[in-house]
N, C-alpha and C positions, 0 to 999 in steps of 0.2 A: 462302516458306512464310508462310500467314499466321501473325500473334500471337494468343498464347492470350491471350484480354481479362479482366483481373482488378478486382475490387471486395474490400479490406482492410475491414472490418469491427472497430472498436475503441471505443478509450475515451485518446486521447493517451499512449501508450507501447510498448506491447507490436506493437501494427501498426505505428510507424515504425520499431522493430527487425527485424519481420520481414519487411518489405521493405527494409531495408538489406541482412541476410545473406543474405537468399532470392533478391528481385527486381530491387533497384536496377541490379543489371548484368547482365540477365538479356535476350539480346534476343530471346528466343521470347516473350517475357510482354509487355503493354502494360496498365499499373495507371490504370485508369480513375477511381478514386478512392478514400480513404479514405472511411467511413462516423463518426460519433462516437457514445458513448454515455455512462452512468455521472456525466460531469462537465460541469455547467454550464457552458457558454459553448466550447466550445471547436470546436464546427463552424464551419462559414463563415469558416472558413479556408484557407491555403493552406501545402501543405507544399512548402516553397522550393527554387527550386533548387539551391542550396547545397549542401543535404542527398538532394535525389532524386536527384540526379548527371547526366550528359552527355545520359542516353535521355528525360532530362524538363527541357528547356531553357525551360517555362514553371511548373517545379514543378505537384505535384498538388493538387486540388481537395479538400479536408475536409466532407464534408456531412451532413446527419442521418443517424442513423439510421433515423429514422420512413422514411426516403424510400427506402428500401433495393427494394421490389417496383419501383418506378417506374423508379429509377436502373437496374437490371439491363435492363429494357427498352431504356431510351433510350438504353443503351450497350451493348448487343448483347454483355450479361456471359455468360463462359462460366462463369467461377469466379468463387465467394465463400469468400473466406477468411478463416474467424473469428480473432479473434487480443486478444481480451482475459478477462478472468479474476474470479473471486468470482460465480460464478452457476452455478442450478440448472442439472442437465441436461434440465428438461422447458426452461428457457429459450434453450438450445442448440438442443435439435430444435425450438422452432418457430420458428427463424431458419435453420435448415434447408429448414425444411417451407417459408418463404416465398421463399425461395431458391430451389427445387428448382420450385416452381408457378410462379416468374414466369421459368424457365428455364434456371436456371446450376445448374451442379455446387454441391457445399457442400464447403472441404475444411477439416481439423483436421492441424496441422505438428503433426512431434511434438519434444517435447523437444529432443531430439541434433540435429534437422536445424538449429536455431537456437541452440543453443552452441558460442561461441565460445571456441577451446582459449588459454588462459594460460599465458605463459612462469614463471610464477611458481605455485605451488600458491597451490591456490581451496577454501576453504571456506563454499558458500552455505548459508545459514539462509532457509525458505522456510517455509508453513505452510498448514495447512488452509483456513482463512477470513481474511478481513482481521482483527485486532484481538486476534489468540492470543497478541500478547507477542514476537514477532521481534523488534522494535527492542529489548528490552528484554534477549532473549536473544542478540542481536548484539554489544551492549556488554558484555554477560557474557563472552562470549568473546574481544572481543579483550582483556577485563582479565586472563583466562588466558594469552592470550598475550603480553602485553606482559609478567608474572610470568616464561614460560620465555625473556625477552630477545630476543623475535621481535616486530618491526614490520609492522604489518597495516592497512592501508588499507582503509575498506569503500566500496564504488560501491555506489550507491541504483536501487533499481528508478526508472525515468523519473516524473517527474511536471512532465514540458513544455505548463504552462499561461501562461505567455507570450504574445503576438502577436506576439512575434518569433523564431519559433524559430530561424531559423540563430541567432540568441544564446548560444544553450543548447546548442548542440552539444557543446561540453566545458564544464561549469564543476567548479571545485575551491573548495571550501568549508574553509577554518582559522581564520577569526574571525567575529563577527559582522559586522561593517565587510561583508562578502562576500554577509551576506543581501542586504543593503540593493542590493549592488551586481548583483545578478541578480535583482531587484526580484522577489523570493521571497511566494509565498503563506502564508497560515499552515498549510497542510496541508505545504508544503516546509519552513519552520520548525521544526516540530513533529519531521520526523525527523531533521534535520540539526544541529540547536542541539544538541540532548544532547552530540553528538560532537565538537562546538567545546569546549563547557565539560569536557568529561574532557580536553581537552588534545590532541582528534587530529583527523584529516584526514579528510573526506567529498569524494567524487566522486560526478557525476552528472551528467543531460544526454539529448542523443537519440542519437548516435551513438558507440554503446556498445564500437568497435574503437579508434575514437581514443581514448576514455575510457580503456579498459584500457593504450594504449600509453602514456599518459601516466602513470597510475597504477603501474605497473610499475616506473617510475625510480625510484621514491622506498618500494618496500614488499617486504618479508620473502615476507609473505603477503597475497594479494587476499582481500579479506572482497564476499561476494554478499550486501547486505541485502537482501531481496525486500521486494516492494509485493503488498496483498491477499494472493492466495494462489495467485500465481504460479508460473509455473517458472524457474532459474536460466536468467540469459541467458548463462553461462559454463560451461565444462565443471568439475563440481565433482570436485577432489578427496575430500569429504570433506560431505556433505550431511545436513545438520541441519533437521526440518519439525518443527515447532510444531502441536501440535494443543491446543485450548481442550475441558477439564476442563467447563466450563458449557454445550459446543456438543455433546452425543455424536449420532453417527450422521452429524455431518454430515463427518466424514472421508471419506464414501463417497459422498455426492451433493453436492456441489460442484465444478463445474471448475474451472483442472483440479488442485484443491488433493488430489484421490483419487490425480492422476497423483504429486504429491509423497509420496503413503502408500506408495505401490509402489515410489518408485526409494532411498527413504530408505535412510541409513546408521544415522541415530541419530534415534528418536522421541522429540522431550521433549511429554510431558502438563503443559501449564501451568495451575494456577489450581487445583488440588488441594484448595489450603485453604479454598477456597469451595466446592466442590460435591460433593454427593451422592456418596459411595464406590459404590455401582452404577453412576453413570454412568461412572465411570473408569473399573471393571473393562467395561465396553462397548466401551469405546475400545483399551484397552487386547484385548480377545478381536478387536475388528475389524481391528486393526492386526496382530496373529499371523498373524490369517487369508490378509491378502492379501505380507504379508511378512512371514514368520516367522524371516528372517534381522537383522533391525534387530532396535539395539539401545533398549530403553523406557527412558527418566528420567523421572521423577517430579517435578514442581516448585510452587512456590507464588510468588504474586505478593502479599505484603501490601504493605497502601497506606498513607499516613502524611500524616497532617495536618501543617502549621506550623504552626497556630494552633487546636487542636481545641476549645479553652474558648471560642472568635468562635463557632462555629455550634451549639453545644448549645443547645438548645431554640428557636434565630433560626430566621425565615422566609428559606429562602434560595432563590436558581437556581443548580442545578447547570446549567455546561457540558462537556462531552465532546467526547471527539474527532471531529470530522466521520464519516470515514470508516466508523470503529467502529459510530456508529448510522448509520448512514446503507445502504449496499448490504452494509453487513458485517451488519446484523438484531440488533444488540447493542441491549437494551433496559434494559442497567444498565451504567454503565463504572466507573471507578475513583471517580470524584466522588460518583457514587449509590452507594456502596458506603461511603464515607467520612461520607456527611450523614447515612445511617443508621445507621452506626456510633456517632456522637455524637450522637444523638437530634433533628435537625434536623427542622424543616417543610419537604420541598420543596416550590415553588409551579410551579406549570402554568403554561408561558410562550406558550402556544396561544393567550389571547385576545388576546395583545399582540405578535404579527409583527409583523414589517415587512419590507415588500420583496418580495425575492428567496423570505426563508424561509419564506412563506407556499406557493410550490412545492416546498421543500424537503419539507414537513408533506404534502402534498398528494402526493406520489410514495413517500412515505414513510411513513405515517400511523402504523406499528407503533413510531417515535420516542417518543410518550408524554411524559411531561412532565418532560421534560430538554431541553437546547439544542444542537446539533451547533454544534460552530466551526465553522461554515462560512465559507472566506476562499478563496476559488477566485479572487477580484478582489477589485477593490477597493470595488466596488459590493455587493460581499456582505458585505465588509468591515463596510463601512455600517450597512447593515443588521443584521448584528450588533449595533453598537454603540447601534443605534437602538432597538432591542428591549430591551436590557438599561437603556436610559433610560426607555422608557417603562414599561418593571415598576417602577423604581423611583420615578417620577415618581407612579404610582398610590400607594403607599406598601404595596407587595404583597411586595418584599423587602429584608431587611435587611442580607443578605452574598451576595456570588457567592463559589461552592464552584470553584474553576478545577480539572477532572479530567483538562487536557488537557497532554502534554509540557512547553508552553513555558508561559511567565509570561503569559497575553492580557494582562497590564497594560501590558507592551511596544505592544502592538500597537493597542489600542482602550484608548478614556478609560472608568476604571469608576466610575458614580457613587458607591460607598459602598464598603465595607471587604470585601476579598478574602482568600480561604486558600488556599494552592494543596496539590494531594492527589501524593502522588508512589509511586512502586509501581517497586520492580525484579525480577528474578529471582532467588528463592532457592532453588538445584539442592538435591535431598532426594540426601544423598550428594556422591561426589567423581567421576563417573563423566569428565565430561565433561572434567577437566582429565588423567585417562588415556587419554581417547581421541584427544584433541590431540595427545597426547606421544606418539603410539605410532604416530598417521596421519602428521602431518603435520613434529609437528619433523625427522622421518628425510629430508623432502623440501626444507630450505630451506638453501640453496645458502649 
């Protein structure tokens, strides 16, 4: 019989998980290629054999996605399988629609066909959009559970930006010594540091079975921290989505962070004490509507200066999290929330790119005048650093406001005096440490 010929369509994660559990050993299917999207640099590669297993003894091919009409062509695609996540559904159907005209199927996996079941109960935290506050509400809970004397290990949605993926196959994160040595970007950084300096262990990687087997040895409870606004790659006991208080309506048009509204156990509304009480109650009526059996929490994110008397009235640049403004549409993060708080100037970092971030702006344009950390390599790296020399070389600022997780002081040289802005999860209520205790303590062994 012939193979059914496949084209994966992604952005460096989500499609090399779901051709691991779906396709990698699958010998009706022949995966003609990965497609890339979302993250610089990461096409024109090859996803190794190591990882594609026995049916791809040259590993597969990673290529644009701009080339996606051409590619179905020249490889006689029957199916295109979307498989990454934080985007509209008009931007769905027309990767459909160019799929469907240049001749192959379009298909959408759901949920359950790509969770893998754990030996240990699973509580994933997942969310609407990228930038709702997961990581913040992840570490919220496992400091609940480490209170009811339960050890919880969280594995990170993939973020295998490397050129050597078989490297990454399983890594485990307990010190920083570990960034260095899985030669981590700052967007990998950013979620994993947190969880070194509380004191606990981070997994992550591309092959998300080994990952679990490993993590398994050493944990109570598997914690699912989700990436964007993904679906859990594990079957969750206990599902926790994050919906952003400043985003309403977009719980219903975003993929497939809508599919997370539907399967939810527990909706936390983050960012409360920022925004508008109509838009809550939005969210909050959208959310009944499509599952009126979850349960709504309430929550606030305030954000906190080290040094709030450095930026009162100084000319400063705010940075923020890549990701956040970046395909997540966040056009204020914690940094611009903090420089305005303390009466700061922020200055527009738009005439003074460098590099890379000049296509960043340019793909991006609704960023505005704040700076994405963008560290996807080291070339971006760069380029960050080199921006933030030349704004100050101009004499246009006088403090960087850091709004991003980690310390960028670590990471890039700053020419003048820095504050970092920090922001956790403060649950309105105790909701969430009864629903631990009543889901999940009853299940660990």
């Amino acid at each position: 019989m012939e193979k059914k010929r496949v084209i994966i369509i992604g952005a460096a994660g989500r499609d090399f998980h779901n051709f691991n559990v779906c396709y990698r050993d699958n010998t009706g299917v022949a995966v003609a290629g990965f497609t890339a999207a979302q993250i610089p640099g990461i096409a024109n590669r090859i996803y190794p054999p190591s990882l594609a297993g026995k049916n791809y003894p040259e590993g597969i091919q990673i290529y644009n996605e701009l080339d996606l009409a051409a590619l179905i062509r020249e490889h006689e695609v029957d199916e295109v399988v979307f498989s990454y996540s934080d985007v509209t559904y008009h931007h769905v159907m027309n990767l459909a629609s160019i799929a469907n005209s240049a001749g192959a199927a379009f298909k959408l996996l759901s949920p359950r066909q790509t969770m893998i079941k754990s030996k240990k109960p699973v509580v994933a935290v997942c969310a609407i959009r990228t930038g709702c506050g997961k990581s913040q509400t992840s570490r919220y809970i496992i400091e609940i559970l480490r209170g009811l004397g339960i050890r919880t290990i969280p594995i990170r949605h993939p973020m295998p930006y490397d050129h050597d993926l078989a490297s990454q196959a399983v890594q485990r994160f307990a010190t920083l010594d570990d960034l260095k040595l899985h030669r981590c970007t700052i967007e990998e950084m950013e979620e994993y540091e947190p969880h070194i300096h509380s004191g606990g262990v981070i997994y992550a990687g591309v092959d998300f079975a080994a990952i679990l087997a490993q993590a398994e040895k050493e944990a109570n409870v598997i914690m699912w921290d989700g990436g964007n606004n993904d679906t859990s790659f594990y079957v969750p006991d206990l599902l926790i989505v994050v919906a952003d208080a400043l985003r309403p309506g977009h719980e219903l048009k975003y993929y497939p962070g809508a599919d997370n509204l539907r399967m939810a156990d527990v909706i936390i509304i983050n960012k409360v004490d920022s925004a508008n009480p109509a838009d809550v109650e939005e969210i909050i009526a959208n959310a009944k509507r499509v599952n009126p059996n979850a349960l709504i929490i309430q929550a606030k994110s305030p954000v906190t200066v080290d040094k709030p008397g450095a930026i009162s009235g100084k000319r400063v640049l705010v940075i923020e999290d890549g990701p956040t403004c970046t395909h997540g549409g966040m056009k204020t993060g914690a940094g611009t929330v903090a420089a305005l708080q303390c009466g700061a100037k922020i200055v527009d970092p738009r005439p003074y790119l460098q590099g890379s971030l000049n296509d960043t702006f340019r793909i991006y344009p609704e960023i505005g005048a704040l700076l994405p950390a963008m560290g996807y390599g080291p070339d971006q790296i760069q380029d960050l650093a080199n921006t933030v020399e030349a704004m100050h070389r101009a004499g246009e600022i006088e403090v960087v406001v850091i709004g991003t997780p980690i310390d960028l002081r670590r990471v890039i040289p700053l020419p003048c005096e820095a504050v970092r802005v920090s922001y956790e999860l403060e649950e309105i209520g105790d909701e969430l440490r009864r629903v631990l205790s009543e889901r999940i303590l009853p299940l660990v062994n």
